[in-house]
N, C-alpha and C positions, 0 to 999 in steps of 0.2 A: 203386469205380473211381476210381483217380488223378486221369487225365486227363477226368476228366467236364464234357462242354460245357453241360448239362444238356438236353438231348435224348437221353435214353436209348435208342431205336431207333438214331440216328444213331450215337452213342456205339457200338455194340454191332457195326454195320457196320463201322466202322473198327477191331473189334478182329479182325474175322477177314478183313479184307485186308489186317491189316498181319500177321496166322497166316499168310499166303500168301505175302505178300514174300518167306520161308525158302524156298521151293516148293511143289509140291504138296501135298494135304492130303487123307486122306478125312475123313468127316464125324464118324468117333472120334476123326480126329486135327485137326480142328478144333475137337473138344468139350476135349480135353483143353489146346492150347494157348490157347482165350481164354476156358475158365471158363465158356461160357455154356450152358443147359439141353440136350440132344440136339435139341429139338424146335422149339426158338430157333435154335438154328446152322443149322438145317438150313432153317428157314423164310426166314432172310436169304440166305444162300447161293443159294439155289435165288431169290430178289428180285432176288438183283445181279447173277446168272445173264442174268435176264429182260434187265436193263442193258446187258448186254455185259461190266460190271464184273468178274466171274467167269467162268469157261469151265470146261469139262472136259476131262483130258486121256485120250488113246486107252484107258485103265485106266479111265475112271471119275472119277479125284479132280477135287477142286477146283484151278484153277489162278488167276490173275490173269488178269483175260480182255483182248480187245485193246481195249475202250475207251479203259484207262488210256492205252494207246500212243496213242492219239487227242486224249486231251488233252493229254498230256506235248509232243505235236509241235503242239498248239497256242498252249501255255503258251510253246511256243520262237518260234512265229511271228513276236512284238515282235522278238525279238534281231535274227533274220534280218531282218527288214525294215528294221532302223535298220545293219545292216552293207552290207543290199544295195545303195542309192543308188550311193555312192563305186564299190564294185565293179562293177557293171553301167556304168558312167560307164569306167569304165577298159577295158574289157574293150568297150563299143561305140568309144573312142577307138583301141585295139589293132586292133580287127578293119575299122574304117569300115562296120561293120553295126549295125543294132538289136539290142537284148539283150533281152532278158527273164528274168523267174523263176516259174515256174509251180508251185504245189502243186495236190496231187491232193484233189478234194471229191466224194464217192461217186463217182458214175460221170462228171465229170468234172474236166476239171484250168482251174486260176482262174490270170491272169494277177496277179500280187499285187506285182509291180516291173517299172519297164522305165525304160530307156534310148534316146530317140530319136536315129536320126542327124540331125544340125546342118543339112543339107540336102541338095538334090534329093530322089527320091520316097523316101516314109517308109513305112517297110516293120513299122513296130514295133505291134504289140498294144496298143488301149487297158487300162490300168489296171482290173480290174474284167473284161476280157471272160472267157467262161466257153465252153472250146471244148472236144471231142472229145475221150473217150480211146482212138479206135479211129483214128488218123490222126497222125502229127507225130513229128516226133525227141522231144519233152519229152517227149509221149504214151510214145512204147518207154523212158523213161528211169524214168518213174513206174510204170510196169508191170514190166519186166526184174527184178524184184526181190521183187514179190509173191509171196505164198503160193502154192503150186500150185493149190489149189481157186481162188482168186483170178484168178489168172493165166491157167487154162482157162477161165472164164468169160467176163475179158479179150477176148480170144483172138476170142470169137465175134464174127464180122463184122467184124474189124478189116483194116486195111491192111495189115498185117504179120504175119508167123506166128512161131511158137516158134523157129521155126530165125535168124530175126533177133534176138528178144530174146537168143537164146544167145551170138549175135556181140557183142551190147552190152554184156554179163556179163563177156566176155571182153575187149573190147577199154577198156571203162570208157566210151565215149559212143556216142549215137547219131549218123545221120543221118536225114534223109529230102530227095526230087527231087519234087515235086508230088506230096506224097502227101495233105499238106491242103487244099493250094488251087493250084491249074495256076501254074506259073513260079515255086513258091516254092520255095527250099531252106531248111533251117537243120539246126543242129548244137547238139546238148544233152549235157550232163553230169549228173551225179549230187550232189545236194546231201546229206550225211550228219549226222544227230544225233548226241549225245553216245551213244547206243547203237548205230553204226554205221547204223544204219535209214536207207533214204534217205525225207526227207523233202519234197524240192523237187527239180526241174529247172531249170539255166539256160542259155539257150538265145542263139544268134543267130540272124538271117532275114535273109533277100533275096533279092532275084531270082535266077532260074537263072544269068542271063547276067555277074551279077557271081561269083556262086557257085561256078559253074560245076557240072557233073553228080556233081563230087569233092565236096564242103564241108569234108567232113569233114579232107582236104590241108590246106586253107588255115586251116582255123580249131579243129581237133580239139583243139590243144593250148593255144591262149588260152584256149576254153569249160572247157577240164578245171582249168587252173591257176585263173579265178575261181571252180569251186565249190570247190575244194579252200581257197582262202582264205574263203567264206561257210562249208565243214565247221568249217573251223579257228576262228572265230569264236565258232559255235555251242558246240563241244566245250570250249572256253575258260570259258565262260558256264556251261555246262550242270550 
C-alpha cells in the first residue's frame, strides 16, 4: 500500500471511503476498487456504517454517510467565525438591532456569534447560549432544509409547521412574532457551505414594538445580504 500511515486498519478504512468518494458501491464493488479481502471490506464497511461514516443507499450499497458532512461543516466552522465578527457588526449597525449567528447541534441550535446593540435594552443572545429548535426564525431557517425524515421529526412539537418551513424554502428567510419568547421578533437567513448545505443561521432580534408584527419588511433584506456575504466567504475558503 502507497500511502501506508502504518496503521493498517486505519489505512484500509480510508481506502474504501475514498472507493466511495466515486459513489455508491456494493460490497464486490468495493472489493474490486480497494483490493482488500471480501470479508475485510465488508467488516469495515459495515464499522463505519456503525460511525455514521458510511450509509446505505434505498438499493442496498455503500454510500458516504452524513458524518462526513458533519465534520466537513465543522472543519468550516473556524472560517465562519473569523468572517462572522465584521459581518454581524455591520449588519447590527444596518438594522439598529442585535445579530446573531446560530448553528445547529442535534436537537438544538448554539448561538456561536453575535453582535450587541451600543445601547438602550440589549436584545442580543449570549455567546455560547444553547436554545430550541422548535421555536425561532434561526430555529425554521436550520430546519427548512433538512432531510424529510429529519424534518418530520423536526416538525413534532414545534411552533411552526411544514407549511411555514415551505414559505422559507421559498422566500429564502425566516421570521418569527413571539414565538420564542413573548415581545420578541427576529429575522433569519440561510448561511450556505461550499456544497450549498446550509450550515448556520443569522439572525436579528428585538422587540415587537421596534420590529413591529412585519420583521421580516424592515429587515428580510440586510439579514439575507450578510449571509449571502458569510456563504461567499465560506465557499471562497472551501
Amino acid at each position: 500500500m502507497d500511502n501506508s500511515s502504518g496503521v493498517g486498519v486505519l489505512d484500509k478504512a480510508a481506502l474504501v471511503l475514498s472507493a466511495l468518494e466515486s459513489g455508491p458501491a456494493t460490497l464486490a464493488g468495493l472489493v474490486a476498487a480497494t483490493g482488500l479481502a471480501r470479508p475485510t471490506a465488508h467488516r469495515l464497511a459495515v464499522a463505519l456504517e456503525h460511525h455514521r461514516l458510511v450509509a446505505r443507499d434505498i438499493q442496498g450499497r455503500f454510500i458516504l454517510g452524513p458524518r462526513l458532512a458533519e465534520l466537513a461543516a465543522a472543519a468550516g466552522e473556524d472560517r465562519l467565525l473569523a468572517t462572522a465578527g465584521p459581518v454581524l457588526t455591520h449588519l447590527r449597525d444596518m438594522t439598529g438591532e442585535s445579530a446573531q449567528l446560530y448553528r445547529r447541534q442535534g436537537d438544538m441550535r448554539i448561538c456561536v456569534a453575535a453582535a450587541e446593540r451600543l445601547s438602550g435594552l440589549r436584545d442580543t443572545v449570549p455567546v455560547g447560549s444553547t436554545l430550541t429548535m422548535k421555536a425561532g426564525s434561526s430555529a425554521q431557517i436550520l430546519m427548512a432544509w433538512e432531510e424529510p425524515e429529519r424534518l418530520h421529526r423536526g416538525l413534532q412539537g414545534a411552533r411552526f409547521t411544514a407549511t411555514a418551513l415551505s414559505g422559507v424554502r421559498r422566500r429564502g428567510w425566516a421570521q418569527s412574532i413571539g414565538e420564542r419568547e413573548p415581545g420578541v421578533a427576529s429575522v433569519s437567513a440561510p448561511v450556505r457551505g461550499p456544497s450549498h448545505r446550509v450550515v448556520a443561521a443569522v439572525s436579528v432580534s428585538g422587540p415587537i414594538e421596534r420590529l413591529t408584527r412585519h420583521p421580516g419588511r424592515m429587515h428580510a433584506q440586510a439579514v439575507i445580504d450578510a449571509a449571502a456575504r458569510l456563504s461567499d466567504a465560506l465557499r471562497r475558503s472551501g
